[in-house]
DRENKENU-727758 format. One line per field, with one value per residue (C-alpha): x, y, z; residue number from 1. Coordinates in nm, 4 decimals. Last residue first. Example, Ala and Ser with C-alpha at 12.3 -4.5 7.8 and 13.67 -1.06 7.14 Angstrom:
<rozas>
x 1.3670,1.2300
y -0.1060,-0.4500
z 0.7140,0.7800
num 2,1
</rozas>
This chain:
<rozas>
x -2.4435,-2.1389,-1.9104,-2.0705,-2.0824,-1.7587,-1.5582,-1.6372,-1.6026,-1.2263,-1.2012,-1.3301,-1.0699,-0.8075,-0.9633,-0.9906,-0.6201,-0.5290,-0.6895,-0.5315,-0.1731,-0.2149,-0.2870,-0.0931,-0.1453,-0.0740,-0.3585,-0.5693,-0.2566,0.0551,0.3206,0.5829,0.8997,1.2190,1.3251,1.4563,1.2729,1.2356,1.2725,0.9471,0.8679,0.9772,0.8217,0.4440,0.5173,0.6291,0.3440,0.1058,0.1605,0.2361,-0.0746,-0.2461,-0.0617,-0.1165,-0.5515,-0.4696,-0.3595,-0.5916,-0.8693,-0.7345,-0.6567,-1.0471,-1.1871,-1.0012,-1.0377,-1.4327,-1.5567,-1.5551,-1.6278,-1.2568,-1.2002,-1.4910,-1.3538,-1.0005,-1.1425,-1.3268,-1.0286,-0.7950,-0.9755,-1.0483,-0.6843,-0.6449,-0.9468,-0.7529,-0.3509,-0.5984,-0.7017,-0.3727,-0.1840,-0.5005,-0.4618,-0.0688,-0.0421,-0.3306,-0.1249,0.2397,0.1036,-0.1122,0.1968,0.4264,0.2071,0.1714,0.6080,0.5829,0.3221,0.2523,0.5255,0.7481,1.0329,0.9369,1.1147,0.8196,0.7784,0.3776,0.5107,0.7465,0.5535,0.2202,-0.0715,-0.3021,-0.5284,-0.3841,-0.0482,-0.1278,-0.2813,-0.0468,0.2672,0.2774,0.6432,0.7712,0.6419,0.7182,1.0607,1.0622,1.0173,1.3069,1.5418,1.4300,1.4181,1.7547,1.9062,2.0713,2.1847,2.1504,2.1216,2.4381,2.5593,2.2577,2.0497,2.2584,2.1329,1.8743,2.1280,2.3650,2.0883,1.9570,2.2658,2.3561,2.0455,2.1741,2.4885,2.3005,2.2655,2.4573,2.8193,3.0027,3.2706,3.3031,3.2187,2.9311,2.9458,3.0007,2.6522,2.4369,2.6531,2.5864,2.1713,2.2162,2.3025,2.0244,1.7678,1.8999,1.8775,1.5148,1.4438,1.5562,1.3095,1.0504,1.0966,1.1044,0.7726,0.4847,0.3430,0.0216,-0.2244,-0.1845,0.2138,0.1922,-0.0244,0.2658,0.5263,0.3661,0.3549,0.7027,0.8540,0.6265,0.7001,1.0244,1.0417,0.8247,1.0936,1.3764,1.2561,1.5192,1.3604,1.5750,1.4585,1.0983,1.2207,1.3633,1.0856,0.8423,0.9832,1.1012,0.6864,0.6119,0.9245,0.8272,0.5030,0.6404,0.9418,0.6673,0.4674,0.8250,0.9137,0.6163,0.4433,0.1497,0.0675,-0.1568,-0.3534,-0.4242,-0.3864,-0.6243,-0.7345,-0.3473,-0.2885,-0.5752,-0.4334,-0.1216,-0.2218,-0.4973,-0.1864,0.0202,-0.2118,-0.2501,0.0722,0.1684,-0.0893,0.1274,0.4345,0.2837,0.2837,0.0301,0.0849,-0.2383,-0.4475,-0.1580,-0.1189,0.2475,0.3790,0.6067,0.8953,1.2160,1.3492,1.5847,1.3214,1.0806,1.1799,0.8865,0.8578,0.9906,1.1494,1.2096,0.8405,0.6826,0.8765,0.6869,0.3379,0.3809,0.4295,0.0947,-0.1051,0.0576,-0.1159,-0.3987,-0.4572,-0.3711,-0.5797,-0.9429,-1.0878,-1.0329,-1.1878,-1.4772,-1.5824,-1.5657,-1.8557,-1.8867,-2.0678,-1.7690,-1.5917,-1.8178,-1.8907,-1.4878,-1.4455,-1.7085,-1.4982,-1.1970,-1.3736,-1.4871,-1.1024,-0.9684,-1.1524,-1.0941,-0.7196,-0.7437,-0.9294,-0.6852,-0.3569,-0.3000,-0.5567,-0.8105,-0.6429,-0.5919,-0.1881,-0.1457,-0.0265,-0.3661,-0.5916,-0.3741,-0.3962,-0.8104,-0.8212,-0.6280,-0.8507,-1.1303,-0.9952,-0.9367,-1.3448,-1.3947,-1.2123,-1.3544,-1.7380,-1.6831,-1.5409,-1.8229,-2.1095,-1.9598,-2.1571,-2.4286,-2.7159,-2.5848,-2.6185,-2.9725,-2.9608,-2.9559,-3.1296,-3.4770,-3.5300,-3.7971,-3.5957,-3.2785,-3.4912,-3.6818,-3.3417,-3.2079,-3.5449,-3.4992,-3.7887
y -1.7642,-1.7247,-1.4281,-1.1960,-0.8688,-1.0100,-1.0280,-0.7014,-0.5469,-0.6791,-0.5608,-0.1983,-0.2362,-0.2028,0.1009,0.3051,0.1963,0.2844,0.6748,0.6849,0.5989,0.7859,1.1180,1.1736,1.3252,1.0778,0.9296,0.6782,0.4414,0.5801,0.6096,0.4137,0.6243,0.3869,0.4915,0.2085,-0.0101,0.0387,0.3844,0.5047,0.6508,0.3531,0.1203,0.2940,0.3065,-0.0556,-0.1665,0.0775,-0.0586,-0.4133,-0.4381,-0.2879,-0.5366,-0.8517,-0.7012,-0.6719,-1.0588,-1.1937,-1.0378,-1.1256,-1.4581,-1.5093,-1.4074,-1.6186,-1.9066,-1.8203,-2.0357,-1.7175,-1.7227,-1.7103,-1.3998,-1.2211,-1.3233,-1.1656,-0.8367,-0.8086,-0.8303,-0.6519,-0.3153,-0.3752,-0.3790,-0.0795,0.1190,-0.0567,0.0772,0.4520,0.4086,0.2815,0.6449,0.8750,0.7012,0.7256,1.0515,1.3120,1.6100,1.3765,1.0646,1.2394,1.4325,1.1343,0.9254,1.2204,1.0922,0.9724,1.2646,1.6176,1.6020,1.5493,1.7336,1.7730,2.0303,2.2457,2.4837,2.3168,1.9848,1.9521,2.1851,1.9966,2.2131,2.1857,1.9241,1.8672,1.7803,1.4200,1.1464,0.9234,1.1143,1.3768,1.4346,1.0644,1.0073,1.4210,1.3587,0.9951,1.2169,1.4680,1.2089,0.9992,1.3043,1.4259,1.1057,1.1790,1.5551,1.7310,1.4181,1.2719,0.9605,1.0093,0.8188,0.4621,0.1570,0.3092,0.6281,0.3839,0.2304,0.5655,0.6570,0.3242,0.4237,0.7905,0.6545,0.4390,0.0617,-0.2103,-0.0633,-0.3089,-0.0129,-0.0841,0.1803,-0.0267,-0.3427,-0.5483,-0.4213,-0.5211,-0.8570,-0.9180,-0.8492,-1.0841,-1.3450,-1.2687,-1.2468,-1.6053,-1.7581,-1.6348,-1.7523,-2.1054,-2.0929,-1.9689,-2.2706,-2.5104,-2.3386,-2.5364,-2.3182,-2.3314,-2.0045,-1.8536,-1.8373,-1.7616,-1.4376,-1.3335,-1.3564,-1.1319,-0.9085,-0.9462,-0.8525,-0.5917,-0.4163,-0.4545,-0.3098,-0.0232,0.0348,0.0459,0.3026,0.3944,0.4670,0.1163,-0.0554,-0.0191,-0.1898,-0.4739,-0.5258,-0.5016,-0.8205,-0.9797,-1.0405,-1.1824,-1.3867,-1.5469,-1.6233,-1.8268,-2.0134,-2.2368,-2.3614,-2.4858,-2.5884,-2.7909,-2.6328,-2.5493,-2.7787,-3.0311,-2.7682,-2.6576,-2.4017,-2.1239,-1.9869,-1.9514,-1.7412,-1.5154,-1.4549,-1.3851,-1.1535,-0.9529,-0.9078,-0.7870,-0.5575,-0.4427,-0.3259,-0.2276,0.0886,0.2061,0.1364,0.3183,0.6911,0.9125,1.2807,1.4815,1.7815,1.7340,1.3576,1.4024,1.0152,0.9321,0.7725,0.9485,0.9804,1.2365,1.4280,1.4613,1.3680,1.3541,0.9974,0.9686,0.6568,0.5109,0.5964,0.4657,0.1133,0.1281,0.2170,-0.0658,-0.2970,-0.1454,-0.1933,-0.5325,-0.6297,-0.4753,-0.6822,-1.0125,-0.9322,-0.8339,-1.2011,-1.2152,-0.8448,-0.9593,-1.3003,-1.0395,-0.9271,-0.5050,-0.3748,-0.3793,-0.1702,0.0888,0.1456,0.1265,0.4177,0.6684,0.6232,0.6887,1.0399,1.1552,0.9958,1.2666,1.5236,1.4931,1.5259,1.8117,1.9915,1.8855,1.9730,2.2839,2.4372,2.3459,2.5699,2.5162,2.5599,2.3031,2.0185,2.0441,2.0518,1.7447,1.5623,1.6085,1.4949,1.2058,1.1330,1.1195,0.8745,0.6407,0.6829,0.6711,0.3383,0.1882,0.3093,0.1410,-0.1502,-0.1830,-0.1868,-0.4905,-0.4473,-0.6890,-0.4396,-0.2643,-0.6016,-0.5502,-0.2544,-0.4532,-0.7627,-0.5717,-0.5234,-0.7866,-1.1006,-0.8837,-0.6649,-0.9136,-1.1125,-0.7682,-0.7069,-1.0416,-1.3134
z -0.2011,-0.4234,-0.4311,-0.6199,-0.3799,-0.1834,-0.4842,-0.6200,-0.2726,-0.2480,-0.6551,-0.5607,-0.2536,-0.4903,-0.6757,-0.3274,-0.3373,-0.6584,-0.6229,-0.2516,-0.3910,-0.7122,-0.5796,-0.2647,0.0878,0.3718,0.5681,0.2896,0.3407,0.5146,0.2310,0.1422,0.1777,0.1907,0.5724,0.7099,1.0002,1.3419,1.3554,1.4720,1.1119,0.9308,1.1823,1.1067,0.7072,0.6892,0.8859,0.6647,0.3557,0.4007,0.5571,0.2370,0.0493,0.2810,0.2458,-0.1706,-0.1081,0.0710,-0.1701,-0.4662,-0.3626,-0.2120,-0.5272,-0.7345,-0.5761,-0.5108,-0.2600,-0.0509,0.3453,0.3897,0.1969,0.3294,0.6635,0.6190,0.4356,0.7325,0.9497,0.7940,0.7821,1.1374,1.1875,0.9661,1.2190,1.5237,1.4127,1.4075,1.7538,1.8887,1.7267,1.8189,2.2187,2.2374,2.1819,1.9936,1.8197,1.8514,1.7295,1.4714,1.3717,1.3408,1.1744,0.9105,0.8513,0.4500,0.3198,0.4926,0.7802,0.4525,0.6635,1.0964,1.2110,1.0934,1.3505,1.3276,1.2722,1.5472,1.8055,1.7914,1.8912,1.5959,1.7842,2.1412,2.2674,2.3049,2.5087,2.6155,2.5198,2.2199,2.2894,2.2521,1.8376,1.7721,1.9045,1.7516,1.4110,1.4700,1.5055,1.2061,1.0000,1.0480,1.0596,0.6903,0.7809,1.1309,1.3558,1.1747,1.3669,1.6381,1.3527,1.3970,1.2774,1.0441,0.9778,0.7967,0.6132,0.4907,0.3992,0.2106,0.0304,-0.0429,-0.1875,-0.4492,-0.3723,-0.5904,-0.5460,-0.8672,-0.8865,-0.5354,-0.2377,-0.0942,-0.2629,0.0665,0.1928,-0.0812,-0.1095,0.2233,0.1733,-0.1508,0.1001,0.3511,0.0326,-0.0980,0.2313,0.2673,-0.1426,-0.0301,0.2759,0.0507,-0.1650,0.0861,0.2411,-0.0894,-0.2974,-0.1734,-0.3291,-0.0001,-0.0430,-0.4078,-0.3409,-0.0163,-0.2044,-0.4600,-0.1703,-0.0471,-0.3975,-0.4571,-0.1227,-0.1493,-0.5016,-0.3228,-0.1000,-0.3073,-0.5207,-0.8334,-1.0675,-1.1985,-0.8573,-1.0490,-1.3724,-1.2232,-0.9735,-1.2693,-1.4234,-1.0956,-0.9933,-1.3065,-1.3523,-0.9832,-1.0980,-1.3919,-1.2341,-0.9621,-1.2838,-1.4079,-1.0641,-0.9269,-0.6365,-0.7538,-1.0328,-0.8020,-0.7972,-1.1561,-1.2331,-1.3778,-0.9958,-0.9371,-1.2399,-1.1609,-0.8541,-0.9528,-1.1911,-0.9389,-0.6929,-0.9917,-1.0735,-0.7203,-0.6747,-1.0548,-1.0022,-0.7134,-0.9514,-1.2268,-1.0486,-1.1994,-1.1360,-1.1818,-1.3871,-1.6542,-1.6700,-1.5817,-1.5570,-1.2323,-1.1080,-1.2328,-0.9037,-0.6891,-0.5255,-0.8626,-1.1305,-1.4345,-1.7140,-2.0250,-2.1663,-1.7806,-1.7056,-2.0318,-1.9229,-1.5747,-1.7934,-2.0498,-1.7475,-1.5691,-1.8841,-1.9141,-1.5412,-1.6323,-1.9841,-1.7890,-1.4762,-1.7442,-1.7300,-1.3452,-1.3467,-1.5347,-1.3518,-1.0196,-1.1949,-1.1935,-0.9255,-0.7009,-0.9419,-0.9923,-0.6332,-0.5595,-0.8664,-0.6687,-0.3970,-0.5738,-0.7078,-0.3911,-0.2499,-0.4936,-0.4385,-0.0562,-0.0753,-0.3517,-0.0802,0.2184,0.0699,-0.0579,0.1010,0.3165,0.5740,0.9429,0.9433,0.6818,0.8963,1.1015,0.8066,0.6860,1.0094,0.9762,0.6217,0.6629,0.9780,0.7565,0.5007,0.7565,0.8640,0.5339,0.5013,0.7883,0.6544,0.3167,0.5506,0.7551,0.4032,0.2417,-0.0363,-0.0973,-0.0349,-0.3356,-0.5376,-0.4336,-0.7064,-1.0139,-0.8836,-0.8224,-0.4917,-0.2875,-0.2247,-0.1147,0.0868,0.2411,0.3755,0.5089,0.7067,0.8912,0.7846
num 379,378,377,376,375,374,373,372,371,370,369,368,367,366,365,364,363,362,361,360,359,358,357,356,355,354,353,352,351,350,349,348,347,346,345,344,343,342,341,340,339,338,337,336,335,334,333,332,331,330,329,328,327,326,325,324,323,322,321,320,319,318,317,316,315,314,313,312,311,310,309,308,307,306,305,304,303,302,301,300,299,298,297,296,295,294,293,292,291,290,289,288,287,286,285,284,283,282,281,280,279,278,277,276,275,274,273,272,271,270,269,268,267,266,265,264,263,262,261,260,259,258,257,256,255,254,253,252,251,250,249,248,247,246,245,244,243,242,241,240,239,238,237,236,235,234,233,232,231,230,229,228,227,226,225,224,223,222,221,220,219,218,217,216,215,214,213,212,211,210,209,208,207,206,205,204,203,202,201,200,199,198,197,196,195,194,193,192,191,190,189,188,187,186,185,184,183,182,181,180,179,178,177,176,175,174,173,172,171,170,169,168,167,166,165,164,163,162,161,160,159,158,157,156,155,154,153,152,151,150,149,148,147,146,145,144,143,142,141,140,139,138,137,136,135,134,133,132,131,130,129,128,127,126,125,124,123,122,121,120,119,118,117,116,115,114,113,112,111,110,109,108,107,106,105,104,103,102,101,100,99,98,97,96,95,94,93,92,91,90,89,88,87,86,85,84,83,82,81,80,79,78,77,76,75,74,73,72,71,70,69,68,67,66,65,64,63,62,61,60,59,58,57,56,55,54,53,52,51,50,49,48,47,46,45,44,43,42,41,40,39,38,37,36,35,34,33,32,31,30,29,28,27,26,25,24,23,22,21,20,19,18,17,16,15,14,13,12,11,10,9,8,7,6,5,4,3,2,1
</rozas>
């Protein structure tokens, strides 16, 4: 008898669900976590403050929320996806009645001791919704069109009222992951074919509004557009921070300009070197090598959540956790291509790296869920 078989026959069932955790990603995420901390120290000129020490209070307390969470029946959360997934709803709508501007956008809620932003919360909510919804119905429902209509009204709902901020990306990101949910769950490819053509006609439309009364992206989204295809167009205004990012992305090299040493971040040519473009500064501080090694600490990320999901006969389980591990992808794919100019710049930030409150709380609380289905999953 292995030690690990003992201890679960020996420790009271309380605590051995402890033993159940998924122990490699708790230590992926740290280790994440970590080099957040460490690009942040640099950014800030080697001080804890103003970004590191709130930084590391906040994943303390996330952490703290994951342990909760996973102890918690994943019977619980399924139960409890409805009443989050209206709490989210409740909190877009509170944002367009009152919510705080910052840069442009009327996206988030003062709490007083932090800024809450509803959309990051709506990401996993929705995930958990659609999952829930798939575990209820039946199978041979899946694809048929009424049962087909209802997911897709729960993913346009928020959508609507997130592109009304406005933030394009995360409405992309919403979009694609909720996608993603009905995808695993086996709705059958015809209708994402039809959606495809639908996107690459409502991308013309985009694009022939521009400068219409009917214009159906604000100017500084066209902008970003225009200085996607072309940066060098206007290197001092909109492609400013493209151009000076893939500086920072070829300067650093194979294996970096050294820790605190980068010249883009530390003159500070690089804007929101702190949030959206950190890639940037680890890329340029440690090259090639920090850049690869932190892709293969997300990867890894990926991959465990991947297996858990598969050894789950959990439906629910196994949705939820597929499709918080898509979202998480989604994060930091779209952040990495933004930042080496392979994709617009919508701001998504770089998950468990960049500094913000909400994102790092509601992902820590995310990955709760994936341990909460792993922990009870059945054995």
């Amino acid at each position: 008898m292995s030690y690990l078989e003992y201890a679960l026959k020996t420790v009271p069932k309380g605590p051995r669900k402890v033993l159940y955790l998924n122990w490699p990603l708790v230590l992926l995420l740290t280790a994440i976590a970590a080099i957040g901390f460490t690009m942040l120290y640099s950014v800030a000129g080697g001080a804890f403050t103003p970004w590191v020490e709130p930084q590391a209070k906040r994943f303390a307390l996330g952490m703290m929320a994951m342990f909760v969470i996973a102890m918690v029946p994943i019977w619980f959360w399924r139960n409890m996806a409805v009443m989050g997934y209206l709490v989210a709803l409740i909190l877009l709508v509170w944002v367009e009645v009152a919510g705080t501007v910052g840069m442009g956008a009327q996206r988030w809620i003062d709490l007083g001791f932090m800024r809450l932003q509803p959309s990051e919360l709506m990401k996993v909510t929705l995930v958990m919704m659609l999952a829930a919804y798939y575990d209820w119905l039946d199978l041979k429902k899946t694809s048929h069109p009424l049962w087909v209509l209802i997911p897709v009204l729960l993913i346009l709902v928020p959508v609507a009222l997130v592109l009304k901020q406005p933030d394009l990306g995360t409405s992309i990101l919403l979009v694609v992951g909720g996608g993603f949910v009905m995808f695993l769950a086996g709705v059958h490819w015809l209708y994402f074919a039809v959606v495809t053509a639908g996107g690459g006609s409502l991308i013309w439309a985009v694009l022939t509004s521009r400068g219409t009364d009917w214009q159906l992206l604000k100017d500084y989204q066209f902008r970003r557009i225009d200085t996607f295809l072309d940066p060098s167009s206007d290197p001092l205004g909109a492609g400013y921070h493209i151009t000076q990012s893939k500086i920072a992305l070829g300067s650093g090299g194979i294996t970096g300009r050294g820790f605190m040493q980068g010249t883009q971040s530390r003159l500070n040519f690089l804007p929101e070197k702190h949030t959206d473009f950190i890639f940037t500064t680890l890329a340029e501080e440690f090259g090639f090598i920090g850049a690869a090694s932190l892709l293969a600490l997300y990867t890894l990320v990926l991959v465990f959540c991947i297996s858990s999901a598969i050894t789950n006969k959990d439906r629910f389980g196994s949705l939820l956790t597929l499709g918080i591990a898509g979202t998480f992808f989604l994060f930091f794919a779209v952040n990495m291509s933004m930042v080496m100019g392979l994709a617009p710049v919508v701001g998504v930030p770089l998950p468990l790296v960049s500094y913000g409150g909400s994102a790092m709380l509601v992902l820590l609380v995310a990955f709760g869920l994936v341990q909460s289905a792993h922990v009870h999953k059945p054995r």
